[in-house]
C-alpha positions as CSV (number, residue, x, y, z in Angstrom):
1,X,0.0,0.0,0.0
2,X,1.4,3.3,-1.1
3,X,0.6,6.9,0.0
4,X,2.0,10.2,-0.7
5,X,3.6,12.6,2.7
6,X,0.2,14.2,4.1
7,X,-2.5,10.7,3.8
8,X,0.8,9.0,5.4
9,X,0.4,11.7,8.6
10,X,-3.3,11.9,8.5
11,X,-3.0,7.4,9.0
12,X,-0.7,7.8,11.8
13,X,-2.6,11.2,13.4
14,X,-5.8,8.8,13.2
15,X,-4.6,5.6,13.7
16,X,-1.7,5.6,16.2
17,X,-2.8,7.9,18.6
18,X,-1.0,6.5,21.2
19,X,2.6,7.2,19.9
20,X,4.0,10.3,19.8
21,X,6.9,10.8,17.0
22,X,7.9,14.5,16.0
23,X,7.9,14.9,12.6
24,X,8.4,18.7,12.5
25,X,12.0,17.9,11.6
26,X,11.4,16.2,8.6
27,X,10.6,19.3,5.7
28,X,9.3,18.6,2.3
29,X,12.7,18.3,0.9
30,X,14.1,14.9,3.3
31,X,12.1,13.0,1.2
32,X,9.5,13.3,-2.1
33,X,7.3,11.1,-3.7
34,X,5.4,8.4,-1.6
35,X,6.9,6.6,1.1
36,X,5.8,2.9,1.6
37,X,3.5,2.7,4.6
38,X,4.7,-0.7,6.1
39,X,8.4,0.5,6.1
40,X,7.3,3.4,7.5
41,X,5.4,1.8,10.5
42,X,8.4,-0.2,11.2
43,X,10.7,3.3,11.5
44,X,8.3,4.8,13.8
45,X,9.2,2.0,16.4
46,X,13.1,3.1,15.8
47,X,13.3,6.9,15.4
48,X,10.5,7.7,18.4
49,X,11.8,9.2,21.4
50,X,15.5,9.8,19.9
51,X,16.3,13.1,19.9
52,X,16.1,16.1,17.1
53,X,17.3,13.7,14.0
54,X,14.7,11.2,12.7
55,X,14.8,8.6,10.7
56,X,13.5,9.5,6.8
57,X,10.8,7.1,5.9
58,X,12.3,4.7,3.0
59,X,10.5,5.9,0.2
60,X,9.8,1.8,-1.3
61,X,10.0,-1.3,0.0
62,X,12.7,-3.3,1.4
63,X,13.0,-5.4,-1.8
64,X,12.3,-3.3,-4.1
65,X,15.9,-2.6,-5.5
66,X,16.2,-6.6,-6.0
67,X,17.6,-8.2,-7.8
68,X,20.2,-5.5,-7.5
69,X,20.3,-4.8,-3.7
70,X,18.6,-7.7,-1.6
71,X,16.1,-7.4,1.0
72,X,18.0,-8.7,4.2
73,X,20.9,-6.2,2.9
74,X,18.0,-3.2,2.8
75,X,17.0,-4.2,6.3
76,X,20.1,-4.1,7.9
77,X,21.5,-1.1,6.0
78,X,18.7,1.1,6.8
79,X,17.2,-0.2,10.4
80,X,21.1,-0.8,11.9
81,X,23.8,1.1,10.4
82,X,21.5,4.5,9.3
83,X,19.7,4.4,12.6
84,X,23.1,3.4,14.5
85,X,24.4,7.5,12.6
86,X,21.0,8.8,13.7
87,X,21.3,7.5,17.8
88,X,25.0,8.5,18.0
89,X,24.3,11.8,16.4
90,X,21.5,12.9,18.7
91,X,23.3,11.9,21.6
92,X,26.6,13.8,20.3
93,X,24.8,17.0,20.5
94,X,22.1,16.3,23.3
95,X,24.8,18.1,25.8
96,X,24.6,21.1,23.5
97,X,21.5,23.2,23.7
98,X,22.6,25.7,21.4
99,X,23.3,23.4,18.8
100,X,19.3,22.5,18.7
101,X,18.4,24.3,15.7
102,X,21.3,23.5,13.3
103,X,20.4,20.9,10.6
104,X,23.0,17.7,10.2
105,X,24.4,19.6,7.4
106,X,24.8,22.9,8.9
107,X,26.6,20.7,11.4
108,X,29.3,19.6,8.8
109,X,30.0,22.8,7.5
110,X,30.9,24.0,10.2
111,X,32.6,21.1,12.5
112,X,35.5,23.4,13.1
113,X,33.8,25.7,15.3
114,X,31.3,22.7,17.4
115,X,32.6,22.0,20.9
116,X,36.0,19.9,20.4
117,X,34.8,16.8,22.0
118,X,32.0,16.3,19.6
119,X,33.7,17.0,16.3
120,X,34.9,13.3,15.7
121,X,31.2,12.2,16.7
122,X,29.2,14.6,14.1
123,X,32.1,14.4,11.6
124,X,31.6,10.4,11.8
125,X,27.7,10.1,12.4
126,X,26.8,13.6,10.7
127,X,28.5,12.1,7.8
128,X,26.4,8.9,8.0
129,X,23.1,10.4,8.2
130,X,23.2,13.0,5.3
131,X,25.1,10.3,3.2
132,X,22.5,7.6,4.0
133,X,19.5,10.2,3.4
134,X,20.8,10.9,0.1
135,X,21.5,7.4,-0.9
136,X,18.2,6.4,0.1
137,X,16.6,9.2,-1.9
138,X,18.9,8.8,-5.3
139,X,17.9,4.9,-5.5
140,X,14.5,4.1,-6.9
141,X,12.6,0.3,-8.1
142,X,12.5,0.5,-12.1
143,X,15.4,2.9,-12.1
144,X,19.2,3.0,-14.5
145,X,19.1,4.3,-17.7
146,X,20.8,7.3,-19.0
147,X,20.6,10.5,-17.2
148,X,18.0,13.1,-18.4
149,X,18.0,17.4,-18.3
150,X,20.2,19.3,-17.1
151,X,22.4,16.9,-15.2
152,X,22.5,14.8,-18.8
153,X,24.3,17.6,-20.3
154,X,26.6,18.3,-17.3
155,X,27.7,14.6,-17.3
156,X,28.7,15.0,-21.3
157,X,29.6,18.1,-21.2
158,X,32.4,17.5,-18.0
159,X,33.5,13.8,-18.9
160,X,32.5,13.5,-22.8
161,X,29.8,10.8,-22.4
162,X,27.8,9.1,-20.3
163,X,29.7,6.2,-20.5
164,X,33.0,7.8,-19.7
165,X,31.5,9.2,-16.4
166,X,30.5,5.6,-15.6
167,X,34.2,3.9,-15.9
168,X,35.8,7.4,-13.7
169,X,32.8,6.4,-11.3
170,X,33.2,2.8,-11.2
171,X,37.2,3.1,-10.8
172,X,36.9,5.7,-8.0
173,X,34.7,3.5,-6.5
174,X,36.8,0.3,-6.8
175,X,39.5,2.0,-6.1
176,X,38.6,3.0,-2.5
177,X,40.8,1.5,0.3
178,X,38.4,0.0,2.7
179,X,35.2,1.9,3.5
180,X,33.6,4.7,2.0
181,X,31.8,7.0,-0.9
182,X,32.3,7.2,-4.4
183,X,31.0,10.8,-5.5
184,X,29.4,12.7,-8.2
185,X,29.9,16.7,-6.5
186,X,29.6,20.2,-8.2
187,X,32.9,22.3,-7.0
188,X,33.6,25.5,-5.8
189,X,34.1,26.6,-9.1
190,X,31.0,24.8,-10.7
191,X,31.9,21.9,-12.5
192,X,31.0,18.2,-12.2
193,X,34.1,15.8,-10.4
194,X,34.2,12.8,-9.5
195,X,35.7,12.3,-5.9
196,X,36.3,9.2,-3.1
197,X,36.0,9.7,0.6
198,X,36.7,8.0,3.4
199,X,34.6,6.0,6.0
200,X,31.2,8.5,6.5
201,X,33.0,11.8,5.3
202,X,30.6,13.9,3.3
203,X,31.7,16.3,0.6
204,X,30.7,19.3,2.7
205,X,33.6,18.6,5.0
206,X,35.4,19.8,1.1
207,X,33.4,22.6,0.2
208,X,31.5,20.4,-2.6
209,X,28.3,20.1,-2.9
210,X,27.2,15.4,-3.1
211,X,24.7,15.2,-6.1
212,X,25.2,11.6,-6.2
213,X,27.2,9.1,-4.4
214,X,27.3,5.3,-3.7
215,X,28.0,3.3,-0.5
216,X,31.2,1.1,-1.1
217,X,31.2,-0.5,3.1
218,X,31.1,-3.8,2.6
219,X,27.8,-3.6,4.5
220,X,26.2,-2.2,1.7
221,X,26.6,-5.0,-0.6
222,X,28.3,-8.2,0.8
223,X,25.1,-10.4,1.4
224,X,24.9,-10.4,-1.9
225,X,28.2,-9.8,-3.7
226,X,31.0,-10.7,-0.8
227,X,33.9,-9.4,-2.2
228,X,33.1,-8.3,-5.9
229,X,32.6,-5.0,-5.2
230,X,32.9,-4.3,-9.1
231,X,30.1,-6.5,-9.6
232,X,28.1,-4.2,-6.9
233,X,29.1,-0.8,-8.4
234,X,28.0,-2.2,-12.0
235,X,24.6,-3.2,-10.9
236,X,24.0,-0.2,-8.4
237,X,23.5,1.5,-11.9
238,X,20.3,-0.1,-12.6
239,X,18.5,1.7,-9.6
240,X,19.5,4.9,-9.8
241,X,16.9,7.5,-9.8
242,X,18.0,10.0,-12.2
243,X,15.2,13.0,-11.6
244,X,16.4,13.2,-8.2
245,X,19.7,13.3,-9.1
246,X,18.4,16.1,-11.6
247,X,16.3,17.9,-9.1
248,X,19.9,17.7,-6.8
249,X,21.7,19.0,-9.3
250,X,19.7,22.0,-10.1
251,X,19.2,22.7,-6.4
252,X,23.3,22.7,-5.9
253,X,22.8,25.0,-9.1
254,X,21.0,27.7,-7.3
């Protein structure tokens, strides 16, 4: 059963009176389309009662990226490792009042000037939940192809062809000792690049702005692939959702 962002609040406002989950920190923008109202259940039971950062509903079912991602890899990717960044971040900044009203990213941008003792916290679990929230977002059931609008033309127009972007993407990704990101990022000076980081470090840390990424842990896709992470990174294509990596594009744009 599908529905879109306000039937979704008016079920739980009617139905689950009894639990009280704040949702005023999730704005139109953490997630669009529908979200899939059993997953969604299931998160209120682990983002309740945690603190300022919430869990963002996964907009399809657990399977739904199969055969590409599997289900039990979904499950513990989202409900474990995501909601591991979302516990450790709350409870980074709990002991900060002031630091209430900052959003995760906000957070990141400026982790030079947080309280000392927490940097290594948001910088580590800061990183996980924006990365996670975008990864979540850029994959989609019935995804792949080639990119469309402006993004399309960006792609060709910064690494000749589509297919050229691909094998820099793929190799970056491959090429990553142990865990972390491969990126698609608009610089400072407004081009396209193609850049690797380590563990949970976002691309805000660098003054670039993520339009796409992928997850290379081994948690991401060793159910399924064990070591061939090549074999991951080649299917991964095959889900991507390419209007939001538009609509991220044009946003990083303006």
């Amino acid at each position: 059963m599908n529905v879109n962002r306000r039937n979704f609040l008016i079920l739980l406002s009617t139905t689950l009176g009894v639990i009280t989950l704040d949702y005023s920190q999730i704005s139109a923008d953490d997630y669009s389309g529908s979200v899939t109202l059993s997953n969604s259940l299931n998160n209120i039971k682990l983002a309740k009662n945690l603190g300022k950062f919430q869990l963002i509903p996964l907009p399809y079912e657990y399977d739904a990226l199969e055969p590409f991602i599997d289900k039990e890899t979904m499950q513990f990717h989202y409900g474990k490792h995501y909601a591991g960044y979302m516990k450790k971040l709350n409870r980074a900044i709990a002991q900060y009042p002031e630091l209430k009203d900052k959003s995760a990213e906000d957070l990141l941008l400026g982790l030079n000037s947080l309280p000392p003792d927490i940097r290594t916290a948001v910088r580590n679990n800061g990183g996980g939940y924006v990365n996670h929230k975008m990864f979540w977002e850029i994959m989609t059931p019935n995804g792949g192809g080639k990119p469309e609008g402006k993004i399309a033309f960006a792609i060709d127009e910064s690494f000749g062809n589509f297919d050229g972007f691909k094998e820099k993407f793929n190799a970056a990704g491959a090429g990553r000792f142990g865990s972390g990101w491969v990126w698609l990022v608009l610089g400072n000076d407004g081009k396209l690049k193609v850049i690797s980081t380590p563990n949970q470090d976002s691309p805000f840390l660098t003054g670039d702005y993520p339009i796409m990424g992928n997850d290379v842990w081994e948690h991401a896709y060793y159910l399924r692939y064990q070591n061939r992470r090549g074999d991951y990174l080649n299917a991964w294509w095959n889900v991507v959702n390419w209007p939001e990596v538009n609509r991220r594009y044009e946003l990083a744009l303006s």
